[in-house]
N, C-alpha and C positions, 0 to 999 in steps of 0.2 A: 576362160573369160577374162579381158582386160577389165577391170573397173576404173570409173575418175573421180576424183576429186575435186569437183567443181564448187569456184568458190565464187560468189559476184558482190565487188567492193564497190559503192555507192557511195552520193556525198552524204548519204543520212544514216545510213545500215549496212551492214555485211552479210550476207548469207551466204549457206553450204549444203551442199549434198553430195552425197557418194552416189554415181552414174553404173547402170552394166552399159554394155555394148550400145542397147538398143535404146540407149538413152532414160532409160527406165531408172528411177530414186530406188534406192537398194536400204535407205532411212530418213527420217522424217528430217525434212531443212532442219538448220537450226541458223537462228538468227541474231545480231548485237548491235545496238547503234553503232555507229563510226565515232568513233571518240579525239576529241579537239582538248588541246592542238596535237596532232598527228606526225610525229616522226617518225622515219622511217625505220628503226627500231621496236619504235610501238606497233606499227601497222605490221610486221614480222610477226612480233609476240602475237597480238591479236589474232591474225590465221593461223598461226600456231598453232593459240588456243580452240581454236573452232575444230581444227581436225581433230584434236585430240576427245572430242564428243561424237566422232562419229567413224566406221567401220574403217578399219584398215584398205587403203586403195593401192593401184601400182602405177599411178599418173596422177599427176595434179594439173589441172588449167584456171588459172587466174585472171578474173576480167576487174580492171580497173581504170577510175577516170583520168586522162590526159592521151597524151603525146608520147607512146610507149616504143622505140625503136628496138629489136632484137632482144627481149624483155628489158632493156635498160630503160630508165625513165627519165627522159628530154624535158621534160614538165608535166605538172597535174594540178589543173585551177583548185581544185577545192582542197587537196591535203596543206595546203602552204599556209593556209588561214588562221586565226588564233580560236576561232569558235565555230567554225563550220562555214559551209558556202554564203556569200556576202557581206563576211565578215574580213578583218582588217591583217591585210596579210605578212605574215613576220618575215619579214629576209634571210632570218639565218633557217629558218626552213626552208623556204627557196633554195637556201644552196644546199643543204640537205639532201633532197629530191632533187637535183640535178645531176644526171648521170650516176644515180642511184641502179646499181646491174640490181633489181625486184628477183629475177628469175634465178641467179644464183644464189642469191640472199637466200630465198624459199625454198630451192632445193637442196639446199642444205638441211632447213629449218621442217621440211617435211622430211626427207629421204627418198625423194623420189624423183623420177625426172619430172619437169615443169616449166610450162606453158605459161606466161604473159603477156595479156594483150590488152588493145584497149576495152574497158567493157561492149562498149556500141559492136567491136567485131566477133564477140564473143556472141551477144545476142542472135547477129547475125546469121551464125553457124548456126543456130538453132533453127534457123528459118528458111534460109535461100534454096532454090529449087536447085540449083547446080546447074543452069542456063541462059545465056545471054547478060546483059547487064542490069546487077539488080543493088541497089540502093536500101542503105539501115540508117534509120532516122528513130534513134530513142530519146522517148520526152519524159524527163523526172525533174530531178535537182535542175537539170541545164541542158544538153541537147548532144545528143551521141551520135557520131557517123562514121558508117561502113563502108566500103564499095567493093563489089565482087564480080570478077569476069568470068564466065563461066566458071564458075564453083570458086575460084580460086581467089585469097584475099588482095586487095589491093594495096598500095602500099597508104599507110594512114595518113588522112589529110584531118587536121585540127580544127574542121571546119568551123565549130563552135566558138572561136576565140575570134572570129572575121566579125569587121562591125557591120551593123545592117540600116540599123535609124536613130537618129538622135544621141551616136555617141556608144549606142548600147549594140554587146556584143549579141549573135544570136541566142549565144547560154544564157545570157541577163534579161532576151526581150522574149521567149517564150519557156521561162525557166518555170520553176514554181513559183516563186515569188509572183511574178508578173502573173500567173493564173490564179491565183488568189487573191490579186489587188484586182483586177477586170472582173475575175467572176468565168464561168466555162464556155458560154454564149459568145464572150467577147472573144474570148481567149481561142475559142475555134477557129473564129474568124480568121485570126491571127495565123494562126496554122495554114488555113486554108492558102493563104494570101505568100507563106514563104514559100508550099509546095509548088503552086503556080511559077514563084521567080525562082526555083533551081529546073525546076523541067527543062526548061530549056539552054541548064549550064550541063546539067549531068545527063539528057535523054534515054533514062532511065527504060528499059523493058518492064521492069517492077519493082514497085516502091514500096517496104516494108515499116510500118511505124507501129515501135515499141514503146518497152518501160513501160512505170507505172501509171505515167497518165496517157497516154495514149484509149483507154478505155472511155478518156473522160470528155475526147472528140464529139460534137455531138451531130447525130447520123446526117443532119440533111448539111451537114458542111462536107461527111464525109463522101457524100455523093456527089458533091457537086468537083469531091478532085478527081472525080476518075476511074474504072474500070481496074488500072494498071497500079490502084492506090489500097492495101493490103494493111487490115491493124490484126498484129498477133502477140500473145498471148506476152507477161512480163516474163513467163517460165523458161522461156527461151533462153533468157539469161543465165540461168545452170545448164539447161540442156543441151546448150551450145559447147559448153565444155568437152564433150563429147569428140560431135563433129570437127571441134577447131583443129585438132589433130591432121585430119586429112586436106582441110582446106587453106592450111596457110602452105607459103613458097617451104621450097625446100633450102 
């Protein structure tokens, strides 16, 4: 039996679990805030630290926020920050996390072979049906996306960093922050209102909306997006670990 090592990096917290086959926890998560400011050394030590709480695996999959090419990291809005997301961003982090190889750094730092990806496509392995085109929209810190053609991962679009209204990125206008300052009522709306204007960029077969606020949609907005419009579980985000395995390119 292969086990994983699934780990999901968030702009607020870190969690882990050790995965069997069947995607089944083999030990209780175990979880750490995301600690600011965040160099890429720290963020190493930090999953370091997390496996070593929890059973011995023979893969690790790593989901983390940005712009992650061939595990190398192109960029990640919230590690560069001095305090966390929306806070004031230091440049020599920036170049830090620029072309940062995550995946060799890790598989060192684990001993094992190792998967990273963006967290949004990691989620998504946990979910997609393995048919036609299916869409991953995680809503937490700022806003995660996936795209999968029949099963297989797409190559990652940053769609988050695109600006939408008044300046403000999609990560910024239905982030947390902004769900907090509206309140859920509004905040739905808001949702409702982006899902409507990608329909018809991405003509999604089905549309998957995670993370951790995703729960916090409220039902009669989430009816009015649609049939083809799926909220599932934040768990995804580890369990995906698993799957990501067969579903990215070769």
């Amino acid at each position: 039996m292969t086990t994983t090592l699934a780990i999901d990096c968030g702009g607020g917290g870190i969690k882990a679990s050790v995965l069997d086959e069947a995607g089944t926890m083999r030990a209780h998560p175990v979880r750490v805030p995301t600690p600011y400011p965040l160099p890429p050394a720290l963020f190493v030590q930090t999953l370091g630290d997390l496996a070593g709480k929890l059973p011995t695996a023979d893969r690790a999959t790593v989901g983390m926020p940005g712009m992650i090419r061939h595990g190398v990291v192109v960029a990640t809005p919230h590690y560069v920050t001095r305090n966390g997301p929306r806070t004031k961003v230091d440049p020599d982090l920036v170049g830090q996390w620029a072309g940062f190889d995550a995946r060799t750094a890790l598989t060192d730092t684990f001993g094992l072979p190792t998967l990273v990806l963006n967290d949004a496509e990691v989620h998504g392995a946990g979910v997609v049906a393995g048919t036609g085109l299916e869409l991953v929209l995680t809503l937490g810190t700022g806003l995660g996306c996936a795209l999968f053609d029949g099963g297989i991962l797409a190559p990652h679009l940053e769609f988050s960093q695109a600006p939408v209204r008044w300046g403000m990125s999609y990560d910024t206008y239905i982030g947390e922050h902004e769900r907090r300052r509206l309140g859920d009522a509004f905040w739905s709306r808001r949702i409702r209102a982006i899902v409507d204007g990608l329909r018809p960029v991405f003509m999604w077969d089905r549309l998957y909306i995670g993370g951790g606020n995703a729960r916090r949609i409220r039902p009669e907005q989430l009816t009015k997006m649609g049939d083809d419009v799926v909220v599932v579980p934040n768990t995804a985000g580890i369990i995906g670990g698993v799957r990501a395995w067969s579903l990215t390119r070769p």
